[in-house]
ZAMARGU-4260 file (C-alpha; in steps of 0.2 Angstrom, whole numbers, plus 5000, padded with zeros to 4 digits):
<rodrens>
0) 5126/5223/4811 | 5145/5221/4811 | 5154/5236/4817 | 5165/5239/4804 | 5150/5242/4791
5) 5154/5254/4777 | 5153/5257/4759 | 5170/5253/4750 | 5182/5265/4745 | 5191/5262/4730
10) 5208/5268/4731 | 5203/5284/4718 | 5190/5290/4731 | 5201/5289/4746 | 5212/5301/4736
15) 5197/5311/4734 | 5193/5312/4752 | 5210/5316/4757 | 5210/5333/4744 | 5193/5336/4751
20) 5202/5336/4769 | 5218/5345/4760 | 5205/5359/4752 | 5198/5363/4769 | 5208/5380/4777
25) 5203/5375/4795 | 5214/5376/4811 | 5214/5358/4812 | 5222/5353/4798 | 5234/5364/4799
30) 5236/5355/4817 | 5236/5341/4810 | 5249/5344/4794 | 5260/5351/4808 | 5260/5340/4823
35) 5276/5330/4826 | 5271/5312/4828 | 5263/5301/4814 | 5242/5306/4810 | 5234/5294/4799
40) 5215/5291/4795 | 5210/5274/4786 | 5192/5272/4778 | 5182/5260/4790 | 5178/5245/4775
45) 5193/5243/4766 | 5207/5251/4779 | 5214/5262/4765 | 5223/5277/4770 | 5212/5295/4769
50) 5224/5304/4776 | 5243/5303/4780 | 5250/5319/4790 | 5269/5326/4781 | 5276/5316/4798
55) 5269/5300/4794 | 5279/5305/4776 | 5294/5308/4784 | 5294/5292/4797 | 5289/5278/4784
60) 5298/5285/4768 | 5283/5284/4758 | 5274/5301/4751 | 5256/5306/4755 | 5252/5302/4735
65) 5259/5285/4739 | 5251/5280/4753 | 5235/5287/4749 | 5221/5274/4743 | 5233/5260/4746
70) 5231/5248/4763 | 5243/5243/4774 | 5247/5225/4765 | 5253/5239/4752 | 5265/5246/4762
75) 5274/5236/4775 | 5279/5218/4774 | 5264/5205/4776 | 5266/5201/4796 | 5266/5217/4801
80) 5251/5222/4789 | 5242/5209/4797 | 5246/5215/4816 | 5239/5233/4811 | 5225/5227/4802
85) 5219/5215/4816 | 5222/5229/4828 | 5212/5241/4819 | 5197/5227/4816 | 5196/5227/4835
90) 5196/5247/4838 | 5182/5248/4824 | 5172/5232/4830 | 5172/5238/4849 | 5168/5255/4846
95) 5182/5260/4860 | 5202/5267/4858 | 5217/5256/4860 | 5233/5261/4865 | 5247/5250/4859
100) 5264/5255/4871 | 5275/5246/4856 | 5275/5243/4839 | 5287/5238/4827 | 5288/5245/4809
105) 5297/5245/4793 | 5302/5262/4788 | 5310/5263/4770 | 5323/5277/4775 | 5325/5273/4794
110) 5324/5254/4796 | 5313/5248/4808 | 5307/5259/4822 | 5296/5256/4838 | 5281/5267/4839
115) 5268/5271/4852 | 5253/5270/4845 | 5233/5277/4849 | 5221/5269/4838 | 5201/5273/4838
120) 5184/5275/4829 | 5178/5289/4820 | 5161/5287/4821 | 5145/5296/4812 | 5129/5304/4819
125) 5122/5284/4818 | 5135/5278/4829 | 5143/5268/4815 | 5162/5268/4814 | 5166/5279/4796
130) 5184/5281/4800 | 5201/5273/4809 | 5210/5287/4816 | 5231/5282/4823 | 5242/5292/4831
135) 5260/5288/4834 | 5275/5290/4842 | 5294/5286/4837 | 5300/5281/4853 | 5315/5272/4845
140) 5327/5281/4853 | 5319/5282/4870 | 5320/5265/4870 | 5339/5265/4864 | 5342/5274/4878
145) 5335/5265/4893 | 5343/5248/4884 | 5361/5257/4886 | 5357/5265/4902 | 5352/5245/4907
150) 5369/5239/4901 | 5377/5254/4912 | 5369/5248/4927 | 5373/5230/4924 | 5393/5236/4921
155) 5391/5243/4937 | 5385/5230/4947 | 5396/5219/4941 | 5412/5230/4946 | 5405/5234/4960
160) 5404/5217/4966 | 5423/5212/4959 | 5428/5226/4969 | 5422/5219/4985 | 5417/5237/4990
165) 5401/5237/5003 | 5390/5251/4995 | 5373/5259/5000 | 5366/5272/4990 | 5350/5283/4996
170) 5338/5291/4984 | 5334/5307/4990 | 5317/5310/4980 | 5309/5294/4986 | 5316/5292/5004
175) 5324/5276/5000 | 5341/5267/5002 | 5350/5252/4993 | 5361/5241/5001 | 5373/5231/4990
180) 5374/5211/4991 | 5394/5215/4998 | 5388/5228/5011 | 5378/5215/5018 | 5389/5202/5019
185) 5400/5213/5028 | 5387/5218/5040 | 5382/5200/5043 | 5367/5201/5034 | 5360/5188/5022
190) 5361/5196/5003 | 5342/5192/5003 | 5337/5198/5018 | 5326/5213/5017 | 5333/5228/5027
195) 5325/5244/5031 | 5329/5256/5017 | 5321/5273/5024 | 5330/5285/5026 | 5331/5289/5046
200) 5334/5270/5046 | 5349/5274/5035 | 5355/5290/5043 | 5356/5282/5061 | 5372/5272/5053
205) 5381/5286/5049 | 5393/5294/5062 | 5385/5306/5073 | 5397/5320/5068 | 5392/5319/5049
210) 5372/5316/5052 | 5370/5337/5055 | 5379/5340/5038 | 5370/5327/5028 | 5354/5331/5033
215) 5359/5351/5028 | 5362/5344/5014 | 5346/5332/5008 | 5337/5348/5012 | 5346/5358/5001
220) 5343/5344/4987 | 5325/5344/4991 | 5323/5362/4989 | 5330/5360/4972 | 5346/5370/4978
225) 5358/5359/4973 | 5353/5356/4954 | 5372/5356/4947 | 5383/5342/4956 | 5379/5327/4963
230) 5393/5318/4973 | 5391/5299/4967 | 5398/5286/4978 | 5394/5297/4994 | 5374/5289/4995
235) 5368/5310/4990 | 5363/5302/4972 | 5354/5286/4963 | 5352/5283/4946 | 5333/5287/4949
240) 5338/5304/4956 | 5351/5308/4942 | 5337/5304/4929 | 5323/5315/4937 | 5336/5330/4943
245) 5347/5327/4927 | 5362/5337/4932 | 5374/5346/4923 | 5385/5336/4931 | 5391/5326/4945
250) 5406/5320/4957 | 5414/5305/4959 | 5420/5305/4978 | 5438/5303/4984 | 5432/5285/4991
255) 5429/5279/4974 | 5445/5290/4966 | 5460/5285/4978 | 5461/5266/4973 | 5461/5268/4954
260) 5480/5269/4951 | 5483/5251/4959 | 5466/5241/4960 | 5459/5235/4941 | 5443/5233/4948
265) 5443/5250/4956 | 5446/5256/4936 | 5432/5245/4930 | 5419/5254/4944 | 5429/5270/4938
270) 5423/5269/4919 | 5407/5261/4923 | 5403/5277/4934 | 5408/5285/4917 | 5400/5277/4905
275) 5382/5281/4915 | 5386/5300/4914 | 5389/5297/4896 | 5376/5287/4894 | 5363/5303/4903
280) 5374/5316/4895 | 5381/5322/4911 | 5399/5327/4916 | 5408/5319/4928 | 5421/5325/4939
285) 5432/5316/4950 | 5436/5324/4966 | 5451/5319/4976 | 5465/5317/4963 | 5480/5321/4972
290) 5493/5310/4960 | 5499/5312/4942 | 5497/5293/4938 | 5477/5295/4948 | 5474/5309/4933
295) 5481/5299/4919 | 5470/5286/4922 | 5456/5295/4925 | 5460/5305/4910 | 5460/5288/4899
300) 5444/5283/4909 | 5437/5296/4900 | 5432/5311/4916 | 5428/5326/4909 | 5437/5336/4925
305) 5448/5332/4938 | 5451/5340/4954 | 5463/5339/4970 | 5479/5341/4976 | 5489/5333/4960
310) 5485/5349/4954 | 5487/5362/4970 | 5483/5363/4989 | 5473/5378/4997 | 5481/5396/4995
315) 5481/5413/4998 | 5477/5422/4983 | 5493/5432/4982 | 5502/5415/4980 | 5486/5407/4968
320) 5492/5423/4956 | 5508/5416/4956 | 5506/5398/4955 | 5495/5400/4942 | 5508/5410/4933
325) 5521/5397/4936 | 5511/5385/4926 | 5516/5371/4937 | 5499/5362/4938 | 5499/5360/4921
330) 5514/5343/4926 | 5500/5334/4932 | 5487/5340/4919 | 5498/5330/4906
</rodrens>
């Protein structure tokens, strides 16, 4: 017998239905009214909605008396009805769930949105699929957001390669180091030649009067210790780390600093740096800033602080009183 048996259900009984749900005080549809991500149950014969949570309302732009007793060929534009339809056919002829990671739709309000979805039967004491229960998430602008993240990390590439800077980078949390295509080519390496990216491997490269202080400060890191700065270009941070730790915010070291006033391409790496701590939400700091014309540029890059001897060298705090008062730093602030 096919699956998807069930007596038909003309659009005045699935309104009927959903006040039955509607009339019933219980817990879960309270749960269910209030939960924020779509809930929607279709009749198993005809697919007409039963039930349409006040989310569902809100994502498509259509209201619960709209939606209910109509189908989806009702509500969105043909080839999408006919994607949800076939996927709901499946879920109620095999009797199992399906999760959909994406999904378009046409919202009337919002455009179109990407949703991930979690279909399934709802089956009665026979075993016979009754009902088509979907669930789903807007992930619309979590998907926004790894795109611009993506174009980031391509800006950065590509400036770090005009630059014609050898960088490695080492991700703390998974013990692993990058090597840039220019690193390698300085070293003598071919750019596809694999090269040991732990960490030790790593660590043997830098000089042994700096190992000591680096590894004092990994552990930190790993201990969670060091939540609030993360000093890019110095190999302490990854994009993986800064997504995982999400600091307030973090450095851009002197290295990366000192060349922006005279070097285009250093600027372009500069902004790119930038335009990632934007993208995650994240100050950025520039460290070593020890001319006006460094903080200018910086200042159009967009930083969100500066820091260094453009504005004042180590002091006593008898003469920090004073400079402070002299409002002298405020020349190289602009």
């Amino acid at each position: 017998m096919d699956s998807s048996a069930g007596l038909a259900v003309s659009p005045t009984k699935a309104i009927e239905k959903w006040e039955d749900f509607h009339r019933a005080p219980t817990l879960l549809n309270m749960v269910i009214e209030n939960i924020p991500a779509m809930v929607a149950v279709k009749e198993a014969a005809e697919l007409r909605f039963v039930l349409f949570n006040r989310a569902a309302e809100e994502l498509i732009g259509v209201t619960r008396d709209e939606a209910l007793g109509q189908n989806d060929f009702d509500l969105f534009p043909r080839e999408q009805a006919e994607f949800f339809v076939g996927r709901d056919r499946e879920v109620l002829a095999s009797g199992q769930a399906l999760t959909i990671p994406e999904e378009q739709i046409a919202t009337k309000h919002k455009g179109v949105r990407i949703l991930r979805t979690t279909k399934m039967p709802v089956l009665d004491a026979s075993g016979r699929p009754q009902y088509l229960l979907a669930m789903s998430e807007d992930i619309t602008e979590h998907k926004r957001a790894e795109a611009a993240l993506v174009a980031s990390e391509r800006r950065w590439a590509f400036a770090l390669e005009s630059a014609g800077q050898g960088v490695w980078e080492a991700d703390i949390l998974n013990n692993t180091v990058y090597y840039s295509p220019t690193w390698k080519r300085m070293r003598g390496i071919d750019v596809h030649e694999d090269v040991d990216s732990g960490l030790e491997a790593w660590l043997s490269r830098v000089h042994p009067d700096d190992r000591e202080h680096i590894r004092q400060t990994i552990a930190k890191q790993n201990l969670g210790e060091l939540p609030h700065n993360a000093i890019f270009g110095t190999g302490h941070t990854s994009f993986v780390s800064l997504l995982r730790l999400m600091p307030r915010r973090f450095k851009i070291d002197r290295q990366l600093v000192s060349p922006v006033a005279r070097s285009d391409a250093q600027r372009q790496l500069v902004a790119s740096i930038v335009g990632i701590g934007r993208t995650l939400g994240i100050q950025v700091v520039a460290e070593g800033v020890e001319t006006a014309e460094q903080a200018r540029v910086l200042g159009e890059i967009g930083c969100d602080f500066l820091q260094g001897f453009a504005y004042g060298r180590p002091m006593p705090a008898p003469e920090l009183v004073q400079w402070l008062r002299s409002k002298t730093w405020r020349l190289a602030a602009g």
